[in-house]
C-alpha atoms as a printed R data frame, in Angstrom:
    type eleno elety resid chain resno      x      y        z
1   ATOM     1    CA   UNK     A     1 25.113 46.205  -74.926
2   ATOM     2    CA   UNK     A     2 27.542 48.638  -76.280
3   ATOM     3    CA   UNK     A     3 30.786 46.209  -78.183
4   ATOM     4    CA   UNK     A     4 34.788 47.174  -77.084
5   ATOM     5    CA   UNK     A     5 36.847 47.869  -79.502
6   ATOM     6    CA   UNK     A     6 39.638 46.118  -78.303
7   ATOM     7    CA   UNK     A     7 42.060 47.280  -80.649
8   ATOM     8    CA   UNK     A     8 41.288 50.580  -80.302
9   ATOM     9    CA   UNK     A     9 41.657 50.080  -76.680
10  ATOM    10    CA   UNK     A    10 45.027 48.222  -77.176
11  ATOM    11    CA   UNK     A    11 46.133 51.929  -79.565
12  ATOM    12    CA   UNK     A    12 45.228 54.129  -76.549
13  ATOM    13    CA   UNK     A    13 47.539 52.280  -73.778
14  ATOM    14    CA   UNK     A    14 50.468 52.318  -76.620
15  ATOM    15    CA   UNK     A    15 49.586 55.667  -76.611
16  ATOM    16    CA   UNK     A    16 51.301 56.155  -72.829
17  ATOM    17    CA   UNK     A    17 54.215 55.015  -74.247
18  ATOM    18    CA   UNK     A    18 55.288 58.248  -77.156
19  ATOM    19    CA   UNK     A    19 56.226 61.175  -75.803
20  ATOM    20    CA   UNK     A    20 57.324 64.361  -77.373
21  ATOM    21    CA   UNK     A    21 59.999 64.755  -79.407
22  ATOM    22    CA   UNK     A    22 60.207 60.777  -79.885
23  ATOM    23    CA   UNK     A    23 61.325 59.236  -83.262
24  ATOM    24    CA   UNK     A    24 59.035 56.317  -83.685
25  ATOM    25    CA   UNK     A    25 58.414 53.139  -85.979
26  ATOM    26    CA   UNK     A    26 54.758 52.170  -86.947
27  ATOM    27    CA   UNK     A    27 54.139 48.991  -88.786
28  ATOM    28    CA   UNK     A    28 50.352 48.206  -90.783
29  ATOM    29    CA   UNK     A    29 46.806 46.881  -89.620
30  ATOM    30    CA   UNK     A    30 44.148 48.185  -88.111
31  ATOM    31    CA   UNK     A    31 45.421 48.869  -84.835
32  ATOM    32    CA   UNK     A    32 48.235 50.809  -86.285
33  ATOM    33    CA   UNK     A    33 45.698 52.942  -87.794
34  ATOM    34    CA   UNK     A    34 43.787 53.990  -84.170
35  ATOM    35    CA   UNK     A    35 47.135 54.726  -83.092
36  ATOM    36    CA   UNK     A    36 47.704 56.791  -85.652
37  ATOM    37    CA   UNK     A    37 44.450 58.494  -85.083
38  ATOM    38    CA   UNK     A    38 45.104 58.994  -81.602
39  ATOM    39    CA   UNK     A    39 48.624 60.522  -81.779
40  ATOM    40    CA   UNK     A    40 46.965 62.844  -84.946
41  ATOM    41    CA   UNK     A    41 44.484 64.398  -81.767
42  ATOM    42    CA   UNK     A    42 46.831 64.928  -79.756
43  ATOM    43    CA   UNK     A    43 48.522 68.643  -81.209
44  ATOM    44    CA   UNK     A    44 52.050 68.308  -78.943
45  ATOM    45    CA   UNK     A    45 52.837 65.091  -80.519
46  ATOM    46    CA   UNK     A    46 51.272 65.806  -84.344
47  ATOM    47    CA   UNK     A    47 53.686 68.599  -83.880
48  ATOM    48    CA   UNK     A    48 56.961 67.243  -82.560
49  ATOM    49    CA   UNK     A    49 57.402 63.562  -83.150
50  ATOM    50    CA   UNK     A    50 58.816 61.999  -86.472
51  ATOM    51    CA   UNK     A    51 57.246 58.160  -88.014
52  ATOM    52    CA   UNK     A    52 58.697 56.250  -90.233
53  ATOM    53    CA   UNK     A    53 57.386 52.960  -91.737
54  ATOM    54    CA   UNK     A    54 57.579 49.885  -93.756
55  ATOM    55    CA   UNK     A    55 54.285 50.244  -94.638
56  ATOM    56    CA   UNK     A    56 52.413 51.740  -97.743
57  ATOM    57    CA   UNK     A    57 49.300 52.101  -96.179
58  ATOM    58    CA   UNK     A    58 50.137 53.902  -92.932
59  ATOM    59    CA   UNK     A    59 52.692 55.712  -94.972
60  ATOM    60    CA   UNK     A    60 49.365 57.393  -96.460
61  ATOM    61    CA   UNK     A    61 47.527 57.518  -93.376
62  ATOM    62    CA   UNK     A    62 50.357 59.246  -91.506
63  ATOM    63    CA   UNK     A    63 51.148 61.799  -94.364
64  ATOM    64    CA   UNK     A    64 46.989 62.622  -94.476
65  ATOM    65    CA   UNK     A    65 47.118 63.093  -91.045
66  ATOM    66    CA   UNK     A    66 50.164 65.790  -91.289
67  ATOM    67    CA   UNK     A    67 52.665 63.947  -89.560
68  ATOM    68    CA   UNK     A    68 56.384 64.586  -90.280
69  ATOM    69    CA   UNK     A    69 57.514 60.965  -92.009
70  ATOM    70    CA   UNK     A    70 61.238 59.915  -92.218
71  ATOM    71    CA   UNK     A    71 62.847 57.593  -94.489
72  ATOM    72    CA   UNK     A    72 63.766 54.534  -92.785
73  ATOM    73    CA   UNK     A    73 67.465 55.565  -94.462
74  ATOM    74    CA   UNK     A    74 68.070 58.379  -92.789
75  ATOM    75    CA   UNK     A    75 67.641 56.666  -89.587
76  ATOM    76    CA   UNK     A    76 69.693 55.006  -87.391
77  ATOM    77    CA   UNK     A    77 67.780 54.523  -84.089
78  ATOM    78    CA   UNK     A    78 64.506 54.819  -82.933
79  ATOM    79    CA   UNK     A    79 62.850 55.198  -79.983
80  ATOM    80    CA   UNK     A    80 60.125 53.095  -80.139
81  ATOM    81    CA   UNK     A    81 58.488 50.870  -82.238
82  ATOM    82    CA   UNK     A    82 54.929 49.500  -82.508
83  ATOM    83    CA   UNK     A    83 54.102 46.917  -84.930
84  ATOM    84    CA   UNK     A    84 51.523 43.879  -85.431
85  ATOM    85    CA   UNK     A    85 52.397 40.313  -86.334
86  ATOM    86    CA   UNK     A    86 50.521 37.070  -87.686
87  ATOM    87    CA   UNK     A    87 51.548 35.269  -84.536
88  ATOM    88    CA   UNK     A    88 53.457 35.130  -81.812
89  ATOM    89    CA   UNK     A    89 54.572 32.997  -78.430
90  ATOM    90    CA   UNK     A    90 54.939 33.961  -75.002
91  ATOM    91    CA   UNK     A    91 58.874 34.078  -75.350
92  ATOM    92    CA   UNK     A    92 57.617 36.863  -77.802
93  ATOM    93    CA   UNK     A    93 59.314 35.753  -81.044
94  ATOM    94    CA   UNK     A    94 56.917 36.833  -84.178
95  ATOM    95    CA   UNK     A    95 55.669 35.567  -87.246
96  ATOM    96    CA   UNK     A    96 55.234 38.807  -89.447
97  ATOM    97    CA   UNK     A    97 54.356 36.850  -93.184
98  ATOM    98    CA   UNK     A    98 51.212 38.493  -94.685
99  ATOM    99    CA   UNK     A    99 52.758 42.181  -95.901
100 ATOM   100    CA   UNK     A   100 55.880 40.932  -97.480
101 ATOM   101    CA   UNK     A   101 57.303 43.416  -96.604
102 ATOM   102    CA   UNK     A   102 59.439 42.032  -93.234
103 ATOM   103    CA   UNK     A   103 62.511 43.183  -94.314
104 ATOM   104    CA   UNK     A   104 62.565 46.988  -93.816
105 ATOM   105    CA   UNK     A   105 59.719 45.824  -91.017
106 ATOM   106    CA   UNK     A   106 62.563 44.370  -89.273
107 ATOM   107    CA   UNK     A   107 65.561 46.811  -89.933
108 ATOM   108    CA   UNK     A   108 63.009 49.261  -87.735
109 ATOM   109    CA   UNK     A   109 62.464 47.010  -84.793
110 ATOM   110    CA   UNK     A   110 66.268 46.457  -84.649
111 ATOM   111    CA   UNK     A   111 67.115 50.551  -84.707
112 ATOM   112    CA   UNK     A   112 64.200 50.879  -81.753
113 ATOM   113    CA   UNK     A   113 65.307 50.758  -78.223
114 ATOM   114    CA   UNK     A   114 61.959 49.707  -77.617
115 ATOM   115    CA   UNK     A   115 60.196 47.307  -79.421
116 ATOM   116    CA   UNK     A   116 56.118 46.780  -78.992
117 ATOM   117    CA   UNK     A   117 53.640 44.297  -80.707
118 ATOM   118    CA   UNK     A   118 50.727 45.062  -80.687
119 ATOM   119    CA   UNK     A   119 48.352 41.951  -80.985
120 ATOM   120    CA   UNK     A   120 45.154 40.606  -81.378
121 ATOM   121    CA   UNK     A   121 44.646 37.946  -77.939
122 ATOM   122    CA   UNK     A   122 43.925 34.947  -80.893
123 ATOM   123    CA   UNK     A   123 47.460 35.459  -82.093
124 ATOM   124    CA   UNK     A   124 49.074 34.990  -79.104
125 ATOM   125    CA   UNK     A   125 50.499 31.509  -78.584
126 ATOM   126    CA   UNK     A   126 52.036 28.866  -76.214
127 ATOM   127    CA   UNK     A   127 54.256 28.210  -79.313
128 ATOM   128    CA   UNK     A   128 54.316 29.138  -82.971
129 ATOM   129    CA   UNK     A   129 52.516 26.824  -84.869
130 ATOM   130    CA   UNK     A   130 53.320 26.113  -88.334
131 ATOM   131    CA   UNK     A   131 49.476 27.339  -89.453
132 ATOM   132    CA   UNK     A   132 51.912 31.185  -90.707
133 ATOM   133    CA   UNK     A   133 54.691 29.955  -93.069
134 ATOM   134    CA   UNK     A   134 58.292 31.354  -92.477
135 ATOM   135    CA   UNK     A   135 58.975 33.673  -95.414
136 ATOM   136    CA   UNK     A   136 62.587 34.646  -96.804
137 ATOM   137    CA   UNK     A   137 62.778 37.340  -99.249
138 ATOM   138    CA   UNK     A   138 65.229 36.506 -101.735
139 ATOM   139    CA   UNK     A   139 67.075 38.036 -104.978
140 ATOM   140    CA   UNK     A   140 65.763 36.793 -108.275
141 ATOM   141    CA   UNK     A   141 68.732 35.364 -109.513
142 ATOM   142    CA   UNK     A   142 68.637 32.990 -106.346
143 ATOM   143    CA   UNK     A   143 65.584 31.452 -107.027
144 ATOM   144    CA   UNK     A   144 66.638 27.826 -108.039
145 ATOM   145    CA   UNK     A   145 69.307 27.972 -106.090
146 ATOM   146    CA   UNK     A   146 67.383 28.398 -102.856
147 ATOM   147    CA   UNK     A   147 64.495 26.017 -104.280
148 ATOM   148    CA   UNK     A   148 66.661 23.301 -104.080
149 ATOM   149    CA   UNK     A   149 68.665 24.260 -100.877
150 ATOM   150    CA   UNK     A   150 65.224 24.844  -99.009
151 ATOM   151    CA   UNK     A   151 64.264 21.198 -100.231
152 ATOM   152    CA   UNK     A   152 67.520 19.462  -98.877
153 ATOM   153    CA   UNK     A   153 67.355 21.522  -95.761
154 ATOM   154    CA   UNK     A   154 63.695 21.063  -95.078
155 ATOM   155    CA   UNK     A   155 62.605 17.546  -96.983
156 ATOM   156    CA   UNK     A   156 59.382 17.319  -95.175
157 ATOM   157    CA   UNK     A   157 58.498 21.591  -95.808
158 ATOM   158    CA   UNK     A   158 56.482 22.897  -98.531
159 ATOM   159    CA   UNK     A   159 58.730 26.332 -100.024
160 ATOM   160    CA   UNK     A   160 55.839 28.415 -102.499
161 ATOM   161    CA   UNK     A   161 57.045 31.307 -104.934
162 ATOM   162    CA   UNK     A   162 54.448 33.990 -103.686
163 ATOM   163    CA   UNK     A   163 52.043 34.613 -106.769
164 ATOM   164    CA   UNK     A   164 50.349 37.581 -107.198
165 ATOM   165    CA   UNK     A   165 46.390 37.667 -107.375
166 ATOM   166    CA   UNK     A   166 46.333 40.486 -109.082
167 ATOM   167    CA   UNK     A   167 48.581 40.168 -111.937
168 ATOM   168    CA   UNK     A   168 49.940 37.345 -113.860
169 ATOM   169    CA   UNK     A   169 53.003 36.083 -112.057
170 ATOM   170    CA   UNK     A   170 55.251 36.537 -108.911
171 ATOM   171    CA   UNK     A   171 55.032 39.201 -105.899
172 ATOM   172    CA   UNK     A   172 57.613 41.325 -106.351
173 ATOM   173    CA   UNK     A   173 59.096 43.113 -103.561
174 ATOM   174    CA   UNK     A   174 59.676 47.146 -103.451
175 ATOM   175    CA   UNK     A   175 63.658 46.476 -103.767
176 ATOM   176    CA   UNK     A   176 62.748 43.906 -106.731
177 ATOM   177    CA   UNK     A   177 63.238 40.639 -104.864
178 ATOM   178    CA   UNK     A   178 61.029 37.853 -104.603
179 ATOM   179    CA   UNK     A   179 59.132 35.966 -101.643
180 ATOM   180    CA   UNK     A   180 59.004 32.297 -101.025
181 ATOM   181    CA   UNK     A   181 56.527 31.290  -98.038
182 ATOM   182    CA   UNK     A   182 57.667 28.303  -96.546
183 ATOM   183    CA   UNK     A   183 55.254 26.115  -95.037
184 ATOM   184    CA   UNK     A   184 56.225 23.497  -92.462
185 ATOM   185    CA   UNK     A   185 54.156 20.602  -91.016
186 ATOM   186    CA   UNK     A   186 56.302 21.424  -87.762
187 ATOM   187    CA   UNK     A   187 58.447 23.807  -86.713
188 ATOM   188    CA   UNK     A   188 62.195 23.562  -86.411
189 ATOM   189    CA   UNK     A   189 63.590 24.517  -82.953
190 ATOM   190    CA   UNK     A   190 62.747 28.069  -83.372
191 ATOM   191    CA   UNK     A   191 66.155 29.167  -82.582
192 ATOM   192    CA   UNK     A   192 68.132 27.462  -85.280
193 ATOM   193    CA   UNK     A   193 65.491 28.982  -88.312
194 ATOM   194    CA   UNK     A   194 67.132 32.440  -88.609
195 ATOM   195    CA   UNK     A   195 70.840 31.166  -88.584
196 ATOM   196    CA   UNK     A   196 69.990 27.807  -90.923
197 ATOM   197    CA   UNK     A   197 67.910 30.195  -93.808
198 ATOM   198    CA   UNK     A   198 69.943 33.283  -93.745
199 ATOM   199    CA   UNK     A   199 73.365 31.035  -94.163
200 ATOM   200    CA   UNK     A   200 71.874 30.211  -97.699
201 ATOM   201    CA   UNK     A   201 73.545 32.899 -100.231
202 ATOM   202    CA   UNK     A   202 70.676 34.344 -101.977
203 ATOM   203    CA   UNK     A   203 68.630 34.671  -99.460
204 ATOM   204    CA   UNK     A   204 68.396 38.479  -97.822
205 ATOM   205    CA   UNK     A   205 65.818 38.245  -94.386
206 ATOM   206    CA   UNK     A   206 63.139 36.018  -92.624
207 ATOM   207    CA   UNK     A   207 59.745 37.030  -91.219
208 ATOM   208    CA   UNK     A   208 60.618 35.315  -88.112
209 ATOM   209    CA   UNK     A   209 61.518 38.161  -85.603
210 ATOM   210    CA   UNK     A   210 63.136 36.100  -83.180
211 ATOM   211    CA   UNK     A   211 63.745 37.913  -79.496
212 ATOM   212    CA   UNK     A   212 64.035 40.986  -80.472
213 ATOM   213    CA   UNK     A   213 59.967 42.260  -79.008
214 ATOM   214    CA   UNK     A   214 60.489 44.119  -75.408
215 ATOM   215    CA   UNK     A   215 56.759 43.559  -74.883
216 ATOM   216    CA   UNK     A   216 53.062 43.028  -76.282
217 ATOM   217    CA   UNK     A   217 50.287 44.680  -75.517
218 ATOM   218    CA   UNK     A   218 47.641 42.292  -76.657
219 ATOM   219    CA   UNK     A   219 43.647 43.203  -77.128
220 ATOM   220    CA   UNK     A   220 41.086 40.593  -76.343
221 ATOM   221    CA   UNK     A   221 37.949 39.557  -74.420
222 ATOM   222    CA   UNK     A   222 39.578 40.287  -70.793
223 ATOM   223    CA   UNK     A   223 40.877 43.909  -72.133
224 ATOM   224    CA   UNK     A   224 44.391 45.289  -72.591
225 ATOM   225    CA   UNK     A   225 47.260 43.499  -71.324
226 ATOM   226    CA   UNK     A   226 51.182 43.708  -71.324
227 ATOM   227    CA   UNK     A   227 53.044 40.935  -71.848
228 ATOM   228    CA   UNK     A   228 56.713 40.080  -71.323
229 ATOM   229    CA   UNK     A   229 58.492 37.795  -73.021
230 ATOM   230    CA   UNK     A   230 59.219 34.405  -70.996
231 ATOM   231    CA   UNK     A   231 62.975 33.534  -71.836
């Protein structure tokens, strides 16, 4: 019996969603990349709409592809943007920890009048669970600053300097800060996490994308479909 590719399914209903002329966000992952694919065969929109991303990899994809890419400086507002998470609940609030890179991530869902995950069903949850730390990116010169704030804040939490597996020390991030993942054995009410971490000087965003998705469209064994967020 021939296998669905869910996610490619999931890529060709975000699909409906661009139309010409649109300035739109992409984020990473293999869905990201069908999408990609998709909008590439379509000529109209190859021709006419403008990407930018946070991400290195679809950065490459979209600029082999021939798509016109802008830097997320230059913009201001989007009008949609599709991006992936780690996990997320049904109010729609996000986890986005793995890249590192949920920062600029996050300055393009803000600028998008439309905001879209795009998930895997097995992510999708009655409430983030604390199995995806909350990471904070934070300036070097912070670092034992935040350590010990994060500690006081968070006594029963377990804050990790990212390491890199490929080189001999920490990740670095592409504005030269660093990442701490921040593992707890429960979550916080999810609403106080933003304003309690970003209140510590030092410390510049959270991967916790808290209300700001419009919808989901989520890819698993019963097909493609949207989600809105319960609030």
């Amino acid at each position: 019996m021939e296998t669905i590719d869910y996610k490619l399914e999931a890529a060709k209903k975000a699909m409906t969603y661009v139309r010409e002329g649109y300035t739109i966000g992409l984020g990473a992952g293999s869905t990201i990349a069908h999408l990609v694919k998709e909008l590439a065969a379509v000529p109209a929109l190859l021709k006419s709409i403008s990407v930018a991303t946070a991400s290195f990899n679809t950065r490459l994809l979209l600029q082999e592809h021939g798509f016109t890419v802008r830097d997320v400086a230059s913009l201001a507002q989007l009008d949609i943007h599709f991006d992936g998470c780690d996990q997320f609940d049904r109010s729609l609030n996000a986890l986005k920890s793995g890249g590192g890179v949920h920062t600029p991530e996050k300055l393009l869902a803000a600028m998008a009048q439309r905001f879209i995950l795009i998930g895997d069903g097995a992510k999708y949850v009655e409430k983030l669970l604390p199995t995806v730390p909350v990471v904070i990116e934070l300036i070097p010169d912070a670092l034992s600053f935040v350590q010990q704030a994060l500690l006081r804040l968070y006594p029963d939490a377990r804050p990790q300097l990212r390491l890199s597996n490929k080189k001999d020390g920490a990740v670095i991030t592409e504005r030269g800060n660093l990442l701490i993942d921040i593992w707890f054995t429960a979550f916080p009410p999810v609403a106080e996490i933003n304003p309690q971490l970003k209140a510590i000087p030092g410390i510049l965003e959270t991967s916790l994308f808290y209300h700001m998705a419009h919808e989901a469209i989520i890819a698993g064994k019963n097909g493609v479909t949207i989600v809105f967020p319960e609030r």
